[in-house]
C-alpha positions in Angstrom: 27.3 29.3 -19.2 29.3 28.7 -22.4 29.5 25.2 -24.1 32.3 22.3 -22.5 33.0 19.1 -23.2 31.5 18.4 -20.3 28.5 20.4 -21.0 28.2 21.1 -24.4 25.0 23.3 -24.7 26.0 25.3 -22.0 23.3 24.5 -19.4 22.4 26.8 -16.5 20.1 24.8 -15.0 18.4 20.6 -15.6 17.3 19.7 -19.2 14.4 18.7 -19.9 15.3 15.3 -21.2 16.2 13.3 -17.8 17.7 10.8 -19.5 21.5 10.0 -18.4 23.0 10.8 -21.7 21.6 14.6 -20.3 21.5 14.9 -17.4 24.4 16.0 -15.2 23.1 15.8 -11.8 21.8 11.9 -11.6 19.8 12.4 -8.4 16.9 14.0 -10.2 16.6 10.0 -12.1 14.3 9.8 -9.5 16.4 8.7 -6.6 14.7 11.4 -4.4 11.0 10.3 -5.7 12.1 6.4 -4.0 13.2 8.1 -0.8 10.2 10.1 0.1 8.4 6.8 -0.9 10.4 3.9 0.6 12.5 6.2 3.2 10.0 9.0 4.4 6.7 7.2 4.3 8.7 3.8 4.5 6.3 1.5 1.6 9.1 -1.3 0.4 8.9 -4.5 -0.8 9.6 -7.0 1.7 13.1 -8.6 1.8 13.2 -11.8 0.4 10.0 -11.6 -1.0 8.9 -11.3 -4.7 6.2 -9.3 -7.0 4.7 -6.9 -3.8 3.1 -9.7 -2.0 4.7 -9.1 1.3 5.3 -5.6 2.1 7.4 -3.6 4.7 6.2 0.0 6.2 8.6 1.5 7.9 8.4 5.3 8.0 11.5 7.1 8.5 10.9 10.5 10.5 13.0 13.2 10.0 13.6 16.6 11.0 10.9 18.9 11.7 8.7 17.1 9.4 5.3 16.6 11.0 3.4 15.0 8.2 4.2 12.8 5.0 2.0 10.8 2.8 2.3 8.6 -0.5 1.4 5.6 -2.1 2.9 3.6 -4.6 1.1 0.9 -7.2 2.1 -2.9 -7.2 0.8 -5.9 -9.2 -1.6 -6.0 -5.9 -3.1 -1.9 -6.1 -2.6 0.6 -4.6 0.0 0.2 -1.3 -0.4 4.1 1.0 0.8 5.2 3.8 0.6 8.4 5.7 2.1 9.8 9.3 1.2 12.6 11.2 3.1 13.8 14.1 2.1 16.4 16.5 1.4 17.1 20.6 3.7 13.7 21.3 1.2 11.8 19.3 2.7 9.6 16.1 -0.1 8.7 14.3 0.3 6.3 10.8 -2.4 5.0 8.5 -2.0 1.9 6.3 -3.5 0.9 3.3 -2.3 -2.7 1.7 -4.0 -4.1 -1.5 -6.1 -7.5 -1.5 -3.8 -10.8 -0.9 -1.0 -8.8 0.2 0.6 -9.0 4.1 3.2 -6.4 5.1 5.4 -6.1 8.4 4.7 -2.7 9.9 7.2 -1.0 11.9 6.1 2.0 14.4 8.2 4.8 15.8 7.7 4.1 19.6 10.8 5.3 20.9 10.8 1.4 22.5 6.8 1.0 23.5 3.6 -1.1 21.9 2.0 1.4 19.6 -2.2 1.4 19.9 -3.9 -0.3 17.0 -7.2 1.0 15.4 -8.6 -1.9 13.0 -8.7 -5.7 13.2 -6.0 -8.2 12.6 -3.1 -6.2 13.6 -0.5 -8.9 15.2 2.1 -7.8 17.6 5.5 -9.4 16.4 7.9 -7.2 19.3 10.1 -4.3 19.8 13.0 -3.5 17.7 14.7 -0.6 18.6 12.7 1.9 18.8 9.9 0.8 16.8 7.0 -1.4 17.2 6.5 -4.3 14.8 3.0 -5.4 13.6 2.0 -7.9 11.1 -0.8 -7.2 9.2 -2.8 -8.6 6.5 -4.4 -6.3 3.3 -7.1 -3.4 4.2 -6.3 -0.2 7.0 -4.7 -0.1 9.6 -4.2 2.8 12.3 -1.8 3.0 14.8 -1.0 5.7 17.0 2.3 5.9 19.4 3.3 8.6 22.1 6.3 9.9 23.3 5.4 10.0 26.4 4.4 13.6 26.8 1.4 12.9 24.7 -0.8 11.0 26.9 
């Protein structure tokens, strides 16, 4: 592609500088990296809340996608989360960072999700996801379509 004013080095495909004096497709500034980690495995900062203390997991399902994992480091450690979906099962697995709490919100398609681990608090339904309130180490939790049991 020959040089524009709009791209004057003639660029085929992204530089390799990713700043936004370069780049002409802003997505790759990592907007996509904060959606697999806050959208598809769902690990957020709780609203209202400051420095990673209270946390939000909220996995966002999409597709045919039957897996997603990642994990993402706060002032805390290390905050992961990872779903699996197959045969009607939903399974996700939480790991939260010492003196941290998070809100965790199931797919359930409207039904209590089981809990493996201790201190897992049932907070209610909200659409179609179970809410939990837990406190820092793992947490399991595993929900079913209804075909699954």
């Amino acid at each position: 592609m020959a040089p524009t004013t709009a791209n004057p080095h003639g660029l085929t495909t992204v530089p390799e500088q990713w700043d936004l004096g370069h780049s002409k497709n802003h997505m790759i500034l990592l907007q996509i990296e904060e959606w697999f980690h806050s959208g598809l495995v769902g690990i957020r900062r709780a609203p209202g809340s400051a420095g990673y203390s209270e946390l939000l997991i909220d996995p966002r399902p999409v597709g045919g996608l039957t897996r997603a994992e990642g994990s993402y480091h706060t002032p805390y450690g290390v905050v992961s989360a990872r779903w699996l979906r197959e045969k009607g099962r939903f399974r996700l697995d939480v790991g939260l960072p010492p003196d941290t709490t998070a809100q965790v919100r199931v797919p359930t398609a409207g039904r209590k999700a089981q809990v493996a681990g201790d201190g897992a608090v049932f907070q209610g339904i909200r659409g179609d996801r179970a809410t939990y309130g837990v406190a820092s180490g793992r947490h399991g939790f595993v929900a079913y379509d209804g075909e699954g049991r």
